[in-house]
Biopython code that builds the backbone (N, CA, C, O; Angstrom):
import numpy as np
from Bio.PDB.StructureBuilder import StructureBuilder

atoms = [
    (1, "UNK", "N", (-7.314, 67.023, 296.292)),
    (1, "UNK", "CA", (-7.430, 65.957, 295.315)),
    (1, "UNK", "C", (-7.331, 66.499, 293.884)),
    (1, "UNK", "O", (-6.446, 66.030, 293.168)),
    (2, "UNK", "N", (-8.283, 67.590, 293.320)),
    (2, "UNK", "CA", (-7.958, 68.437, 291.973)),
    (2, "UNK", "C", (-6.417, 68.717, 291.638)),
    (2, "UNK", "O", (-6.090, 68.794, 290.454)),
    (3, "UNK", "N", (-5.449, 68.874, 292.662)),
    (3, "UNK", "CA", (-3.820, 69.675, 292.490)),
    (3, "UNK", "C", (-3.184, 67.658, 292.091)),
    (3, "UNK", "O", (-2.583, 67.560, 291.021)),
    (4, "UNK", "N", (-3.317, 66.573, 292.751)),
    (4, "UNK", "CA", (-3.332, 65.297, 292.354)),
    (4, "UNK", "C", (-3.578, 64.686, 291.395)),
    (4, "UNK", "O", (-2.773, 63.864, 290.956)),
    (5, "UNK", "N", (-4.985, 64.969, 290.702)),
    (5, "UNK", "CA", (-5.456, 64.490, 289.436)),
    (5, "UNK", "C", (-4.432, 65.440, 288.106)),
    (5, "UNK", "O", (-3.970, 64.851, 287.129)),
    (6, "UNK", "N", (-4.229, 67.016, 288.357)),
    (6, "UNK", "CA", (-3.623, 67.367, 287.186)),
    (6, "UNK", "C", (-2.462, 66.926, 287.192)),
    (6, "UNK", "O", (-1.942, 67.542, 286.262)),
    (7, "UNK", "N", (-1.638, 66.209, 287.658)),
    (7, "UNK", "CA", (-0.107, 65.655, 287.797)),
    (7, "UNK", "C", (-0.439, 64.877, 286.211)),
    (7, "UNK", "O", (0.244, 65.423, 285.345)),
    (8, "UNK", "N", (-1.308, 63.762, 285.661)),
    (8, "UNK", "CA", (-1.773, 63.242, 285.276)),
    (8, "UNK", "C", (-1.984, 63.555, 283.846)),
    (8, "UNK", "O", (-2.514, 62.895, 282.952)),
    (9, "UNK", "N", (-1.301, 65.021, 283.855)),
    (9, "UNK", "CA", (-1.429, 65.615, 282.124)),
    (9, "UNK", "C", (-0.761, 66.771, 282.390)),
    (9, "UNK", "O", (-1.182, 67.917, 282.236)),
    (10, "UNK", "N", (0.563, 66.330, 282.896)),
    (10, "UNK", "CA", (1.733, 66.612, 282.968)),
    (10, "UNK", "C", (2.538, 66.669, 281.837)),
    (10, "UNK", "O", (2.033, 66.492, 280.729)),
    (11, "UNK", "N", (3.752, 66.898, 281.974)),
    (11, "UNK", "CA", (4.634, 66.026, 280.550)),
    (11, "UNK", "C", (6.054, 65.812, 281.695)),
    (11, "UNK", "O", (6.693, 66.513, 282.480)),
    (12, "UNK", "N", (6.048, 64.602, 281.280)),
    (12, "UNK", "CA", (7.631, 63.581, 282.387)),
    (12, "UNK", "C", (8.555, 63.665, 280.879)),
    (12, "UNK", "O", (9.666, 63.141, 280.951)),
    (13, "UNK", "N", (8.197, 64.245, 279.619)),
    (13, "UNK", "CA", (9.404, 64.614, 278.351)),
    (13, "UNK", "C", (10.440, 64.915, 278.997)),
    (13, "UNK", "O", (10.172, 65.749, 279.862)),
    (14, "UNK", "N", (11.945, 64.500, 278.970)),
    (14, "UNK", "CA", (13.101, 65.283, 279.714)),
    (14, "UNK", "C", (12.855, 67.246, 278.612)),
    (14, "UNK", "O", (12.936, 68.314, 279.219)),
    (15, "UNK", "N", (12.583, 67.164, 277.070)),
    (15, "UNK", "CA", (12.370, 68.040, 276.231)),
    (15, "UNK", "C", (11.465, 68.965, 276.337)),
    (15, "UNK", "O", (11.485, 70.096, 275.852)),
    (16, "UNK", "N", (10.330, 68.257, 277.254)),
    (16, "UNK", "CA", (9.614, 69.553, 277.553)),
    (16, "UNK", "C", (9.236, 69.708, 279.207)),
    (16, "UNK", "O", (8.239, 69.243, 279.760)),
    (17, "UNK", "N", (10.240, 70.436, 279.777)),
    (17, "UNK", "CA", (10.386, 70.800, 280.733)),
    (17, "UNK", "C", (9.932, 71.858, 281.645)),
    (17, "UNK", "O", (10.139, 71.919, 282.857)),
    (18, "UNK", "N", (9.192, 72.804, 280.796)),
    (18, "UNK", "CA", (8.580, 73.216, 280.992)),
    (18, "UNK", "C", (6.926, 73.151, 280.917)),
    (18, "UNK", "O", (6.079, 74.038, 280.809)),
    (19, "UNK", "N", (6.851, 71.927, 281.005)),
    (19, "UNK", "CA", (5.341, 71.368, 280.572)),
    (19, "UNK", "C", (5.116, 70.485, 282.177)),
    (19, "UNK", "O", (3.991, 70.022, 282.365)),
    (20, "UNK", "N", (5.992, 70.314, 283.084)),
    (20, "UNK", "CA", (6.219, 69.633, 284.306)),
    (20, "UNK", "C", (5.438, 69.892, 284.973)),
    (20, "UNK", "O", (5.149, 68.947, 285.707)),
    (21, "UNK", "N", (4.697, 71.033, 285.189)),
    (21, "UNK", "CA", (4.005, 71.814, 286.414)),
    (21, "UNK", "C", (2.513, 72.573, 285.846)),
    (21, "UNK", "O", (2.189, 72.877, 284.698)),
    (22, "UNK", "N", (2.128, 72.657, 286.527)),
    (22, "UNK", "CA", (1.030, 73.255, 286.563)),
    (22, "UNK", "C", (1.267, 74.695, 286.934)),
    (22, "UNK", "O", (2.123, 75.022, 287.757)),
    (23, "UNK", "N", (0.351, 75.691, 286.194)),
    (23, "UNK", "CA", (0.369, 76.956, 286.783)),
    (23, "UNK", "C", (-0.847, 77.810, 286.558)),
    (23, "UNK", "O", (-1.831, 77.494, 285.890)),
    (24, "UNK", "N", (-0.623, 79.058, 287.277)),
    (24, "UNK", "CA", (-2.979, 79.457, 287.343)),
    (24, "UNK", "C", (-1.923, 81.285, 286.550)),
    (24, "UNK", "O", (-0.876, 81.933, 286.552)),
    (25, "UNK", "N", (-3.122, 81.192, 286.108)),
    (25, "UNK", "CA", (-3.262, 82.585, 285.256)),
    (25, "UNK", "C", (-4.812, 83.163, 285.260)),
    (25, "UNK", "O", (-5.849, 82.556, 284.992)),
    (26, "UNK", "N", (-4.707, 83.918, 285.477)),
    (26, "UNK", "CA", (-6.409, 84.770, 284.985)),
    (26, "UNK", "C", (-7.648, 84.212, 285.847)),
    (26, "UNK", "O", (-8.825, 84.376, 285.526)),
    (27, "UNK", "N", (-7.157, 83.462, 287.099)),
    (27, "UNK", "CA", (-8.357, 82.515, 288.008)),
    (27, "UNK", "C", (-8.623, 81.296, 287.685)),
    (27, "UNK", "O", (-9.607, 80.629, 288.006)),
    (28, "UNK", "N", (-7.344, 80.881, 286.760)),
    (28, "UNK", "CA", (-7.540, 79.292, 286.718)),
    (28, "UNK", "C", (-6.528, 78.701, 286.878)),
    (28, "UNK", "O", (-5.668, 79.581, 286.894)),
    (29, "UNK", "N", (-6.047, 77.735, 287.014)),
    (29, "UNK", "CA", (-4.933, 76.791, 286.612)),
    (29, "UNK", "C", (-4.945, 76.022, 285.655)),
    (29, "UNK", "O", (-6.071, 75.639, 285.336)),
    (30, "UNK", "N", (-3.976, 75.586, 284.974)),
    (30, "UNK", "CA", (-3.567, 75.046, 284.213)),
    (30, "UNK", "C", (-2.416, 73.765, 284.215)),
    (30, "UNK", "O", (-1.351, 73.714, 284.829)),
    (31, "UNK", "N", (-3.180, 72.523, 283.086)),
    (31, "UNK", "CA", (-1.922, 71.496, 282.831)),
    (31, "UNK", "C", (-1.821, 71.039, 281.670)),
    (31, "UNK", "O", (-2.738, 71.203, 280.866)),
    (32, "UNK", "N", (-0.546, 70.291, 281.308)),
    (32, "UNK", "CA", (-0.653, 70.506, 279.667)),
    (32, "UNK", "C", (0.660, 69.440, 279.698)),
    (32, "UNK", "O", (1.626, 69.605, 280.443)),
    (33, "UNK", "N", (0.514, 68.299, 278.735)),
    (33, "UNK", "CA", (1.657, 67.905, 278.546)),
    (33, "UNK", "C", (2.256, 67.726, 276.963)),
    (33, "UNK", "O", (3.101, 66.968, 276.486)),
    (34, "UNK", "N", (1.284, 68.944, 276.306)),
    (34, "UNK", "CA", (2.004, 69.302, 275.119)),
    (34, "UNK", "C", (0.442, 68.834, 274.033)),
    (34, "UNK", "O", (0.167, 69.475, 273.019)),
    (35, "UNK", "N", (-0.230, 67.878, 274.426)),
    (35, "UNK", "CA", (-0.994, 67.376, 273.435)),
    (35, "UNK", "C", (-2.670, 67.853, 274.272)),
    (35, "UNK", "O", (-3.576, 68.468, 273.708)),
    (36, "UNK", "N", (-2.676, 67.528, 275.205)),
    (36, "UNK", "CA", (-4.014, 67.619, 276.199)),
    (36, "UNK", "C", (-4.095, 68.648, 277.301)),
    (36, "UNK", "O", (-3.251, 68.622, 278.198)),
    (37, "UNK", "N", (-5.003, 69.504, 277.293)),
    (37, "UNK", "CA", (-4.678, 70.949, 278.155)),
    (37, "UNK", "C", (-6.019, 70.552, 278.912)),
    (37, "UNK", "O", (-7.073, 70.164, 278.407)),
    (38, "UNK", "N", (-5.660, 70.778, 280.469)),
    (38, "UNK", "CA", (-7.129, 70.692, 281.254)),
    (38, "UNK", "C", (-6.758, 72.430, 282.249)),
    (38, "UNK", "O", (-5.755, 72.915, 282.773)),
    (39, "UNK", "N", (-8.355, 72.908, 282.057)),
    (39, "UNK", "CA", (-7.956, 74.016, 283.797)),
    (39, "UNK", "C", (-9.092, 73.505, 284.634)),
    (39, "UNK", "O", (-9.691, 72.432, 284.557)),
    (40, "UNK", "N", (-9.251, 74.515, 285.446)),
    (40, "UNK", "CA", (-9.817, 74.277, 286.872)),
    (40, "UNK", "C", (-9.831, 75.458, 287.042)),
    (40, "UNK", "O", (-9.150, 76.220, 286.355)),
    (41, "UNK", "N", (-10.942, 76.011, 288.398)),
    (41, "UNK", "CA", (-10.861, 77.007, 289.106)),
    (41, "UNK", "C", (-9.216, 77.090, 289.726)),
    (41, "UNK", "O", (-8.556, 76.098, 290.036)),
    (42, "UNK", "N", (-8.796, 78.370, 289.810)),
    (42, "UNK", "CA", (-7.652, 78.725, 290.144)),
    (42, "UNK", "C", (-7.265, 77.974, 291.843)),
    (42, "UNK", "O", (-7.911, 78.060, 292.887)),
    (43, "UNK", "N", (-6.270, 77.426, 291.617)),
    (43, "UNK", "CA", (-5.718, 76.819, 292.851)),
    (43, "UNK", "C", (-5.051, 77.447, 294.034)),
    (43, "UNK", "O", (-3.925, 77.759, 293.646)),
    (44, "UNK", "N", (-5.196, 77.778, 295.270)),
    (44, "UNK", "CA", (-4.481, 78.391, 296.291)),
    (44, "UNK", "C", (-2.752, 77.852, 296.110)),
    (44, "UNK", "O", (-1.928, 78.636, 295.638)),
    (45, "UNK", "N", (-2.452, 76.789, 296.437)),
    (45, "UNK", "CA", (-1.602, 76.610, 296.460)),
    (45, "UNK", "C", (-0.217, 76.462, 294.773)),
    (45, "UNK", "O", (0.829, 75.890, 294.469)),
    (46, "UNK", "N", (-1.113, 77.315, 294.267)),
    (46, "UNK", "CA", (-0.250, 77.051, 292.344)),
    (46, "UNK", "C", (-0.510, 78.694, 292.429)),
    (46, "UNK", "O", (-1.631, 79.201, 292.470)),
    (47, "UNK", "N", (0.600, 79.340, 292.445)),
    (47, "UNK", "CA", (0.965, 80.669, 292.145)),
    (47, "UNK", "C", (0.583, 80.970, 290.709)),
    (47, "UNK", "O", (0.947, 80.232, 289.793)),
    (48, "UNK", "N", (-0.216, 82.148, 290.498)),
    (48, "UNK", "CA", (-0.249, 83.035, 289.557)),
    (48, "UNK", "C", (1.330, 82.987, 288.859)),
    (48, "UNK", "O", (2.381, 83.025, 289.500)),
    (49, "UNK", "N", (1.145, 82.863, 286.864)),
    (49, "UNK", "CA", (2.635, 83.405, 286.650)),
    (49, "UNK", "C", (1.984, 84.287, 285.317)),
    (49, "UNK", "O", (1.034, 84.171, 284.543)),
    (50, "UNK", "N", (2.804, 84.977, 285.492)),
    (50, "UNK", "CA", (2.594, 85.841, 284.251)),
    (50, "UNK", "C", (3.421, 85.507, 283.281)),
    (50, "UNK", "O", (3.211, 85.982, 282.165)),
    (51, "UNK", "N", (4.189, 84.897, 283.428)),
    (51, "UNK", "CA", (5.253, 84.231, 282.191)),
    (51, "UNK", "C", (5.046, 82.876, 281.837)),
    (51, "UNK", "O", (5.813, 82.102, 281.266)),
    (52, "UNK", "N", (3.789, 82.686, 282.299)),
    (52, "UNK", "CA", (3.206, 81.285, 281.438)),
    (52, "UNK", "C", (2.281, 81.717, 280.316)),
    (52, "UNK", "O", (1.723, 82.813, 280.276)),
    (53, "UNK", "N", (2.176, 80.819, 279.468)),
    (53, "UNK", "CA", (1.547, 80.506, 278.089)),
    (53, "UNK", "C", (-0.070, 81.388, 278.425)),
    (53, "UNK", "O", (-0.616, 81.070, 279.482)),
    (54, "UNK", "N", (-0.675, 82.291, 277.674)),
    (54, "UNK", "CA", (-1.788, 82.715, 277.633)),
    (54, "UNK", "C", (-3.160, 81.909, 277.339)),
    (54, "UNK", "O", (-4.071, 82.253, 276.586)),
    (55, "UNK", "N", (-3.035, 80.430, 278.350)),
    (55, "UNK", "CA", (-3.770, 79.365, 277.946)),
    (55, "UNK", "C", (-5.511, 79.768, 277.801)),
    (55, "UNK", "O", (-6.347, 78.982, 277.356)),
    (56, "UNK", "N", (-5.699, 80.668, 278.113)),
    (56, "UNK", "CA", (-7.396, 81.235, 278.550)),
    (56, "UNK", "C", (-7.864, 81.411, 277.087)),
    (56, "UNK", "O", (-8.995, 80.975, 276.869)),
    (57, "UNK", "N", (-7.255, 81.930, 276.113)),
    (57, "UNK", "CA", (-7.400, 82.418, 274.803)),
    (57, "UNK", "C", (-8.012, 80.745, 274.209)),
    (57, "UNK", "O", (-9.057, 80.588, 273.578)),
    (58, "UNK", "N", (-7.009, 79.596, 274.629)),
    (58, "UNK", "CA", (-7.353, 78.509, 273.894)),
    (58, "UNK", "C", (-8.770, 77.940, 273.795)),
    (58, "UNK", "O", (-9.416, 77.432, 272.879)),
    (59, "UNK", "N", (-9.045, 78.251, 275.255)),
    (59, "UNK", "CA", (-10.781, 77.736, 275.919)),
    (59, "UNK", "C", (-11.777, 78.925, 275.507)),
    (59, "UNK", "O", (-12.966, 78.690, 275.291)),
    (60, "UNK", "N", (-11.351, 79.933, 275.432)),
    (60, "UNK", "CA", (-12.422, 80.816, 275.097)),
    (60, "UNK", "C", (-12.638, 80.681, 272.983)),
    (60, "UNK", "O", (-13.486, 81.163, 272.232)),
    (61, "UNK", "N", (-11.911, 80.159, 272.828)),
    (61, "UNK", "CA", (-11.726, 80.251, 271.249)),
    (61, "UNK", "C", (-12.641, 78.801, 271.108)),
    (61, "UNK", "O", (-13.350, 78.612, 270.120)),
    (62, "UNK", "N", (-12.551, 77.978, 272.032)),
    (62, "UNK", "CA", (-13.355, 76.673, 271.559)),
    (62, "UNK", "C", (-14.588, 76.470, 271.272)),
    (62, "UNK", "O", (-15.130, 77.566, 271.136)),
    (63, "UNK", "N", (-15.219, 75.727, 271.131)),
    (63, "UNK", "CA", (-16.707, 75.342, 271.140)),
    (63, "UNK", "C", (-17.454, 75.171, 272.314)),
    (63, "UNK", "O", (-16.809, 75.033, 273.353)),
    (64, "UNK", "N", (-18.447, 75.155, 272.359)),
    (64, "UNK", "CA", (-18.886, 74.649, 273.596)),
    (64, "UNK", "C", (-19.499, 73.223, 273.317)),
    (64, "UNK", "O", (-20.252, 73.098, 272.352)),
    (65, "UNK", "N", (-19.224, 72.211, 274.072)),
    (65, "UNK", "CA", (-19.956, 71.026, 273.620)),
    (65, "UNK", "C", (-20.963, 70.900, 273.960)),
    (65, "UNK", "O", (-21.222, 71.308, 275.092)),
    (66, "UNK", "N", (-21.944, 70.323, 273.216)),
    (66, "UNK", "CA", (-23.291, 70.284, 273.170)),
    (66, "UNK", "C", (-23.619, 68.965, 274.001)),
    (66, "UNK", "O", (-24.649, 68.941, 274.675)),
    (67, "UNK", "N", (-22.869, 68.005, 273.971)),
    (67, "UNK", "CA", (-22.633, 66.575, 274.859)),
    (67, "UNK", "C", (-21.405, 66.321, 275.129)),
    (67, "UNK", "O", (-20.307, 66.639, 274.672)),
    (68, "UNK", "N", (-22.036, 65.321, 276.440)),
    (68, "UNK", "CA", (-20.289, 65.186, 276.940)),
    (68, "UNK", "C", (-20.343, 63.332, 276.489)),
    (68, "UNK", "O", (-21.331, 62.629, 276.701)),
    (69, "UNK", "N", (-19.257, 62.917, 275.954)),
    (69, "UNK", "CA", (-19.529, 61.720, 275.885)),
    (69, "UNK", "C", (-17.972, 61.106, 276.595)),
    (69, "UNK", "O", (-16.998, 61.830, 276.802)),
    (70, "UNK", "N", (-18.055, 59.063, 277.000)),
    (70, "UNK", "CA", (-17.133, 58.691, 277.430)),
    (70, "UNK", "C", (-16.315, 58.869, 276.621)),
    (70, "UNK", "O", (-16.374, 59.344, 275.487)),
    (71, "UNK", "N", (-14.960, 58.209, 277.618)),
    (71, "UNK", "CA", (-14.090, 58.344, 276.590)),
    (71, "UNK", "C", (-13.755, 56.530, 276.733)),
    (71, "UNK", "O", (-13.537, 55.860, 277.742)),
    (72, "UNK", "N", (-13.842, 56.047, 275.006)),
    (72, "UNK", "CA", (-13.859, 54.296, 275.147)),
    (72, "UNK", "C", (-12.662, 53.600, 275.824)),
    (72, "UNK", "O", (-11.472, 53.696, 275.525)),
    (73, "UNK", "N", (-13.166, 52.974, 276.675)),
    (73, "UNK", "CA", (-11.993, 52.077, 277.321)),
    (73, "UNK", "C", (-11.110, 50.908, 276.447)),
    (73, "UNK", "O", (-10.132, 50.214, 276.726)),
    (74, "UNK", "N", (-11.918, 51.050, 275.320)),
    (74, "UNK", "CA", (-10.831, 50.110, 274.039)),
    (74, "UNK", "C", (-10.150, 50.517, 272.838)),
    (74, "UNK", "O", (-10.178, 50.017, 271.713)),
    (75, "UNK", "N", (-9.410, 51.720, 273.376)),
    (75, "UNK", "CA", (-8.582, 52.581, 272.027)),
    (75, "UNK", "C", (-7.011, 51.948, 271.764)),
    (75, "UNK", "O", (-6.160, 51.718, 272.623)),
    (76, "UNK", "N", (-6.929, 51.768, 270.450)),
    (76, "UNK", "CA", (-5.845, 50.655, 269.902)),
    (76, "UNK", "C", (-4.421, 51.789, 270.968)),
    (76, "UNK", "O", (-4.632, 52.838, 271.577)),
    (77, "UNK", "N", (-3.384, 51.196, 270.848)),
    (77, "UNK", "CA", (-1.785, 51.314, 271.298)),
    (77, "UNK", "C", (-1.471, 52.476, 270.038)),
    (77, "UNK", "O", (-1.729, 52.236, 268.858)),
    (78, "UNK", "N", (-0.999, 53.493, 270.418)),
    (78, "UNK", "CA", (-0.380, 53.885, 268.958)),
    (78, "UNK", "C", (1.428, 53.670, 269.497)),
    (78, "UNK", "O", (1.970, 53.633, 270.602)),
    (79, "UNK", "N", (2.108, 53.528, 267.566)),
    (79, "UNK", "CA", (3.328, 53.463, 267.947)),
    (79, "UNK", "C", (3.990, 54.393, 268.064)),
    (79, "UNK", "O", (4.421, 54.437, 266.912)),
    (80, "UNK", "N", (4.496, 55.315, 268.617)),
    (80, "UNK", "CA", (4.792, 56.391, 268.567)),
    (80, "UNK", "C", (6.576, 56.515, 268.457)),
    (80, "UNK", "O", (7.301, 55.914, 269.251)),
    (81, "UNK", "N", (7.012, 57.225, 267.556)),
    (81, "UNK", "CA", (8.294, 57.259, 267.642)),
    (81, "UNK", "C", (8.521, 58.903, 267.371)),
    (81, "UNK", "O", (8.060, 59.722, 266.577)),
    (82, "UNK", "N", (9.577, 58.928, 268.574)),
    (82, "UNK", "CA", (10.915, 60.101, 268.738)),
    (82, "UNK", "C", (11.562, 60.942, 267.711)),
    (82, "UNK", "O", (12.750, 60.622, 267.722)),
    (83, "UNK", "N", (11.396, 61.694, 266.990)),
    (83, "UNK", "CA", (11.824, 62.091, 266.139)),
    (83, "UNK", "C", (13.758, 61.922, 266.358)),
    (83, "UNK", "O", (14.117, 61.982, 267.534)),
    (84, "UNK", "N", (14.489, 61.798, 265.676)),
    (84, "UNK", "CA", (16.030, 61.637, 266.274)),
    (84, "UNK", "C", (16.587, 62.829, 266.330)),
    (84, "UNK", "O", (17.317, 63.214, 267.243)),
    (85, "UNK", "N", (16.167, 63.649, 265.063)),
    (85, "UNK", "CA", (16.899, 65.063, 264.791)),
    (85, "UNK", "C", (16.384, 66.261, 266.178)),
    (85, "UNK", "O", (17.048, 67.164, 266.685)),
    (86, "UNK", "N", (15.087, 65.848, 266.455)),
    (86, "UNK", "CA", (14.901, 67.182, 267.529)),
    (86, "UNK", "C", (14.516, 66.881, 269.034)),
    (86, "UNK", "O", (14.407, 67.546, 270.064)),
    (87, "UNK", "N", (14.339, 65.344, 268.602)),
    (87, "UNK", "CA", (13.816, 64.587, 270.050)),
    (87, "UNK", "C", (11.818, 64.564, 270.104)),
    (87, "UNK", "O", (11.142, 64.023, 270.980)),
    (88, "UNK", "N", (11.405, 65.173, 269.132)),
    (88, "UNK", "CA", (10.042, 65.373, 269.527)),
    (88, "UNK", "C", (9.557, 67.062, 269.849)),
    (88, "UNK", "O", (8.434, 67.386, 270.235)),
    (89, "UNK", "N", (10.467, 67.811, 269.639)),
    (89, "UNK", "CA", (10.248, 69.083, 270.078)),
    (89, "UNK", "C", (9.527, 69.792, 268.891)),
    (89, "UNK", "O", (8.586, 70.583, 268.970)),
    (90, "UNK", "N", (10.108, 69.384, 267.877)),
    (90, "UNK", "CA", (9.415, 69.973, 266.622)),
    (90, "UNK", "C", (10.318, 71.163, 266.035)),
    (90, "UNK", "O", (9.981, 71.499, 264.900)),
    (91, "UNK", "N", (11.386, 71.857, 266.580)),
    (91, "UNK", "CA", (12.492, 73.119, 266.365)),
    (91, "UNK", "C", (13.882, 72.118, 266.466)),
    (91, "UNK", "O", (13.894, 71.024, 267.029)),
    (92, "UNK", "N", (14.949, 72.709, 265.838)),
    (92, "UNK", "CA", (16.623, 72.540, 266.037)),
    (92, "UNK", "C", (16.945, 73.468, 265.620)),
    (92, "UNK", "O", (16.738, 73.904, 264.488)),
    (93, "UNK", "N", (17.932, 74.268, 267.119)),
    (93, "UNK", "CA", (18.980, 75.077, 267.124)),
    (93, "UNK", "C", (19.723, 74.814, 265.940)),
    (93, "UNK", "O", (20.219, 73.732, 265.627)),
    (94, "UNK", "N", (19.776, 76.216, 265.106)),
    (94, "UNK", "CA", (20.916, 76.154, 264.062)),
    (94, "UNK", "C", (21.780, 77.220, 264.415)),
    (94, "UNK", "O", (21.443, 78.392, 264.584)),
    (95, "UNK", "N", (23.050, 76.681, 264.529)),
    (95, "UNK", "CA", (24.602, 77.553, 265.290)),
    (95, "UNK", "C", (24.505, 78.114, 264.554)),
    (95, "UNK", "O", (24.224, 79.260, 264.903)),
    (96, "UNK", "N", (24.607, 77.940, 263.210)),
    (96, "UNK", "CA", (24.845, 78.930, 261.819)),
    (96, "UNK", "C", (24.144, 80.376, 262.368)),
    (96, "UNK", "O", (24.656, 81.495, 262.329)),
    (97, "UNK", "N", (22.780, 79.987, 262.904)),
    (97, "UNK", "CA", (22.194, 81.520, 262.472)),
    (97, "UNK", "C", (21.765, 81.719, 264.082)),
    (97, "UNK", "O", (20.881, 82.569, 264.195)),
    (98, "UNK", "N", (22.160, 81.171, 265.253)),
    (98, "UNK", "CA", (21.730, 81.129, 266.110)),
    (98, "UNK", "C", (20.666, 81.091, 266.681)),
    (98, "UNK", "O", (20.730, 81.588, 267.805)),
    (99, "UNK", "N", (19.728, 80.725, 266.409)),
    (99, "UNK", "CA", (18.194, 80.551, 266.379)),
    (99, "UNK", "C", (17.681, 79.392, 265.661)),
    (99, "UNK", "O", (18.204, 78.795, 264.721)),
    (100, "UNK", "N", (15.935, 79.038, 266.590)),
    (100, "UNK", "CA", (15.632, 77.482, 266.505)),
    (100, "UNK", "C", (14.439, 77.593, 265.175)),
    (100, "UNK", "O", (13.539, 78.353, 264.820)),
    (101, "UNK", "N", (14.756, 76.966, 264.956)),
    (101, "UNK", "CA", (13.701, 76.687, 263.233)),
    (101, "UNK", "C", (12.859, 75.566, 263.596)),
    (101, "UNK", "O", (13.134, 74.696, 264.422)),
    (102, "UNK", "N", (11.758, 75.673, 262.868)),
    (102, "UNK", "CA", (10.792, 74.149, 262.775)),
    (102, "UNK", "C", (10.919, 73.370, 261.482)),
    (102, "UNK", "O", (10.296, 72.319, 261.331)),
]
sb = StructureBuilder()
sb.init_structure("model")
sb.init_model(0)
sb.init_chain("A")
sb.init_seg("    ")
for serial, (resi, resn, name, xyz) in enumerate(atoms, 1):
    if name == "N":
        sb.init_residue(resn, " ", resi, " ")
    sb.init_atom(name, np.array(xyz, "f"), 0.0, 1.0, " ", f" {name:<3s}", serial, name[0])
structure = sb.get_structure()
């Protein structure tokens, strides 16, 4: 049921494609769909990668919360729009110099 729930903070972005999957590093797993990062005890079935993102640094750098509170079931719609020039990625490939800029 835990490998089910992280589908759920995923990213379905065609742009970030590498944000699709889940993966365990250092005895945890990891999911992320660019804005919201959750882990878990490391999963049997989600392979160790060493060429994923050094997500452990992010959680150990945080706070610890002192309370856990809900999260409100009445938060407004935001409008969110696509950037056109990069799609939302935040970088564009420049041919000129071959390499991606922000």
């Amino acid at each position: 049921m835990i490998k089910e729930n992280l589908l759920m903070f995923l990213s379905t972005k065609p742009n970030r494609w590498h944000l699709e999957k889940p993966w365990s590093r250092d005895g945890f797993t990891y999911a992320t769909n660019g804005h919201i990062i959750v882990r878990v005890s490391a999963l049997a079935d989600i392979p160790d990668d060493d060429q994923s993102p050094n997500a452990k640094e992010i959680f150990d750098k945080a706070p610890i919360p002192t309370a856990w509170l809900p999260i409100p079931n009445d938060l407004p719609e935001r409008d969110i729009k696509i950037c056109d020039s990069c799609g939302g990625v935040g970088k564009l490939w420049i041919k000129e110099n071959k390499q991606w800029e922000e």
